[in-house]
C-alpha positions as CSV (number, residue, x, y, z in Angstrom):
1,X,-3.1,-22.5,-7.3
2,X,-0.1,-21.2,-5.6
3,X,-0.5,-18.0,-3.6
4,X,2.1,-15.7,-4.8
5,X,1.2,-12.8,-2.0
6,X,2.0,-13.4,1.2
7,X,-0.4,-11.9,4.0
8,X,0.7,-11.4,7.9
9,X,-1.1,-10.1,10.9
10,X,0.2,-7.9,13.8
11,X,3.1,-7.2,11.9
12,X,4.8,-4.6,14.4
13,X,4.6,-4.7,18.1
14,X,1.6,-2.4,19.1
15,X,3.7,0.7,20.3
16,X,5.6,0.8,17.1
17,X,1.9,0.3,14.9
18,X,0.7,3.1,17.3
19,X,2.6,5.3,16.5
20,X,3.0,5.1,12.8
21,X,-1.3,5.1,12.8
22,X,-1.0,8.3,14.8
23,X,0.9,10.0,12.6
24,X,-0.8,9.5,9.9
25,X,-4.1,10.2,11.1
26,X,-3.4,13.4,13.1
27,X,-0.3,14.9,12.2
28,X,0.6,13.8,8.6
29,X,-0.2,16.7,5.7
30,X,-2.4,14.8,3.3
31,X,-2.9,16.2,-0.7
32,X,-5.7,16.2,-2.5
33,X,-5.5,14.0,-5.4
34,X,-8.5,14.3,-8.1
35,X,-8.1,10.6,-9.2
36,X,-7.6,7.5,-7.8
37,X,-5.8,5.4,-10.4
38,X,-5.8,8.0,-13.7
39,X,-5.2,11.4,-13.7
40,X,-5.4,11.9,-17.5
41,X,-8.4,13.8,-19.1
42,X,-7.2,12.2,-22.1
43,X,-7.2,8.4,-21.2
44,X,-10.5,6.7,-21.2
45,X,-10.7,5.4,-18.0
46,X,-10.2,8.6,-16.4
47,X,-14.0,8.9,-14.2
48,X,-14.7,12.6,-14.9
49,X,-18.3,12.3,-13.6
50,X,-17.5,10.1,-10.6
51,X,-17.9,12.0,-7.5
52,X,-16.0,9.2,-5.3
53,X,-13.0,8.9,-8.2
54,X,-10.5,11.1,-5.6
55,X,-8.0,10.5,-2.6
56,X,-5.9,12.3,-0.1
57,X,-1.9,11.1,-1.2
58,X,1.3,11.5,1.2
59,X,4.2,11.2,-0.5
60,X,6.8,10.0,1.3
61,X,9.6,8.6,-0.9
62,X,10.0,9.3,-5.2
63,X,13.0,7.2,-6.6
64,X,14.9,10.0,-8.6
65,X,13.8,12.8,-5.9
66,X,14.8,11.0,-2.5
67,X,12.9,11.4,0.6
68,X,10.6,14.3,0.1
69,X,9.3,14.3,4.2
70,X,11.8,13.5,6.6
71,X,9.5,12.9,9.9
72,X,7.3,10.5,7.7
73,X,10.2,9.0,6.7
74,X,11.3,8.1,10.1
75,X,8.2,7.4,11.0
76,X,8.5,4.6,8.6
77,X,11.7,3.2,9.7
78,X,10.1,0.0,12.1
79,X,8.5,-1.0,8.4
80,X,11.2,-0.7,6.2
81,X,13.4,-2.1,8.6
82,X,11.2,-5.7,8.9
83,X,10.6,-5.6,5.2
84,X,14.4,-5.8,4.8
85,X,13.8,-2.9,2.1
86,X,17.2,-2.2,0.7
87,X,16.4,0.0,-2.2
88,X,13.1,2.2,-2.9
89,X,11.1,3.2,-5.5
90,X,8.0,4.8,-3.3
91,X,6.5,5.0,-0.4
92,X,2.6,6.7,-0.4
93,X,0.3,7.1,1.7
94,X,-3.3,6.5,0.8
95,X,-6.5,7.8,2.3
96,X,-9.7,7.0,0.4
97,X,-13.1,8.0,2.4
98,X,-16.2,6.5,3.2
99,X,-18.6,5.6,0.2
100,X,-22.1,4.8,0.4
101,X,-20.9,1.1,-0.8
102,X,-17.2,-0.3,-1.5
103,X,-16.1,1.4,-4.5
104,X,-13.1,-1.1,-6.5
105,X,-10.9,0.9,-9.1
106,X,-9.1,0.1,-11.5
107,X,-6.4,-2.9,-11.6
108,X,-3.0,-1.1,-12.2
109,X,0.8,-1.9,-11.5
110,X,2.6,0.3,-9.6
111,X,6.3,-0.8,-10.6
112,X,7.1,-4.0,-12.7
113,X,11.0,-3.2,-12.5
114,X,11.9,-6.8,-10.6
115,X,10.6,-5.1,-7.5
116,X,8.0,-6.0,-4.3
117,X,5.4,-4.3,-3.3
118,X,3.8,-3.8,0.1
119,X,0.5,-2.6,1.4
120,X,0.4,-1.7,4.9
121,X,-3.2,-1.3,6.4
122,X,-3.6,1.3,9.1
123,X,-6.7,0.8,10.1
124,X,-9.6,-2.3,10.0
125,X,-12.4,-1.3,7.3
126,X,-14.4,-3.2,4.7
127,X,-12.0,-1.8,2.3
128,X,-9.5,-4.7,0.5
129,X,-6.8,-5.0,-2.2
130,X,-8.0,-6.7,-4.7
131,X,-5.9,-8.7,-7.3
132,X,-6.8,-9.7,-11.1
133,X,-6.4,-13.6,-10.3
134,X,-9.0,-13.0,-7.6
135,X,-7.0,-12.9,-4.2
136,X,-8.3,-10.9,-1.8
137,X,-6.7,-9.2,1.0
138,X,-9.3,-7.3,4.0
139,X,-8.3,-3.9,5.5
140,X,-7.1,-4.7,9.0
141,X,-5.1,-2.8,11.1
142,X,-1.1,-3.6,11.6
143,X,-1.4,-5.8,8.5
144,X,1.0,-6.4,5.2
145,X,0.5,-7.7,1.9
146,X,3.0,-8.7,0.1
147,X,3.7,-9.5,-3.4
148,X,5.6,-8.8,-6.5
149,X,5.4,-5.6,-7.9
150,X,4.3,-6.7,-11.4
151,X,0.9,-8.2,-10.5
152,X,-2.2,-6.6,-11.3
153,X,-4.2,-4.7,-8.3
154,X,-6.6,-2.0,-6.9
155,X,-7.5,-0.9,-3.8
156,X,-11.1,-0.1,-2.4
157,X,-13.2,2.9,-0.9
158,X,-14.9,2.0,2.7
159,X,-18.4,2.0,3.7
160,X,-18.1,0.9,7.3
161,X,-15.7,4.1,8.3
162,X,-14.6,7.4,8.0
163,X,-11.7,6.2,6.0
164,X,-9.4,3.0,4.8
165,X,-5.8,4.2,5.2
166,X,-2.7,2.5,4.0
167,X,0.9,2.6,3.2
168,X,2.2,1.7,-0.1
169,X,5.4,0.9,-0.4
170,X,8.0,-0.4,-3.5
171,X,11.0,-1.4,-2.8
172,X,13.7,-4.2,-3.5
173,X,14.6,-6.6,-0.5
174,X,18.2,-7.8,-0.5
175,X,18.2,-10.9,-2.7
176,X,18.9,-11.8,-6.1
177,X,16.1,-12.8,-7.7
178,X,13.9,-9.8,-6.4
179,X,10.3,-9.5,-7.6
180,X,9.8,-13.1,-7.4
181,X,8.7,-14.5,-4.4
182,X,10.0,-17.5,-3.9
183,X,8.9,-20.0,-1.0
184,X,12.3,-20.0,0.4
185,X,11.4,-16.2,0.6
186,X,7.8,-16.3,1.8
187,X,8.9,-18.8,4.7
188,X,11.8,-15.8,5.8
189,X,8.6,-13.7,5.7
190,X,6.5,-16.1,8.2
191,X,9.4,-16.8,10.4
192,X,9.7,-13.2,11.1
193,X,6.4,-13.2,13.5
């Protein structure tokens, strides 16, 4: 089977990573959200009696509001600028904390609007993105997942660190047939390392 997420190590040069790690762990303002994937009382896969069903959320870009942090969103700039993102939809931050075990959640879609979606990790954990089909991608520091922003995911909890951290960003890249990776496209991707 063909992968259709493409996965790249040491992304940005180490100053750049360095800096966009620091900001999030020590300066960024993080907001308490009381669900992971739902928030509705009213949906029945909403975990009221799960004690671990919570992160902290930086929002840093809403399509329809703009950018809604300016120093996050130029913290951001070295990212957007090697993912060739012309148009966004979001950019979020994610901080799950340690569990006793890896929690998964639940499989969701964040946009299916022709779009790509990217995971930056900002830190190396035992936390991964999981994917319906299977595919796997760890927690490591300075690295991206890439894929198209209609396939099924969820993220994971960590029980090997204080925290697994990462970026989320949707966006469309400059190309016509955006949300499908093509290999023509995922070779661009490689050759960019």
């Amino acid at each position: 089977m063909a992968s259709d997420i493409v996965v790249l190590d040491n992304v940005l040069p180490t100053k750049e990573f360095d800096q966009i790690a620091y900001y999030f762990k020590y300066k960024a303002e993080w907001l308490y959200g009381d669900a992971v994937t739902v928030d509705d009382p009213n949906d029945p896969r909403f975990r009221k009696d799960d004690l671990t069903d919570f992160q902290f959320v930086k929002l840093i870009f809403f399509q329809g509001a703009g950018v809604m942090d300016q120093e996050s969103m130029q913290v951001m700039k070295p990212l957007l600028k090697f993912l060739k993102a012309i148009v966004l939809a979001r950019i979020k931050a994610n901080l799950n904390t340690w569990t006793p075990e890896v929690v998964e959640r639940d499989f969701h879609i964040d946009y299916d609007y022709g779009n790509m979606t990217a995971i930056y990790y900002l830190n190396t954990c035992n936390g991964y993105t999981l994917f319906k089909d299977g595919q796997k991608c760890e927690s490591v520091a300075n690295r991206i997942c890439i894929f198209p922003g209609g396939k099924w995911h969820t993220g994971t909890t960590t029980s090997d660190s204080k925290h697994r951290m990462v970026i989320n960003i949707n966006y469309w890249p400059h190309r016509p047939n955006s949300g499908v990776l093509t290999e023509e496209m995922k070779q661009e991707i490689l050759d960019r390392t």
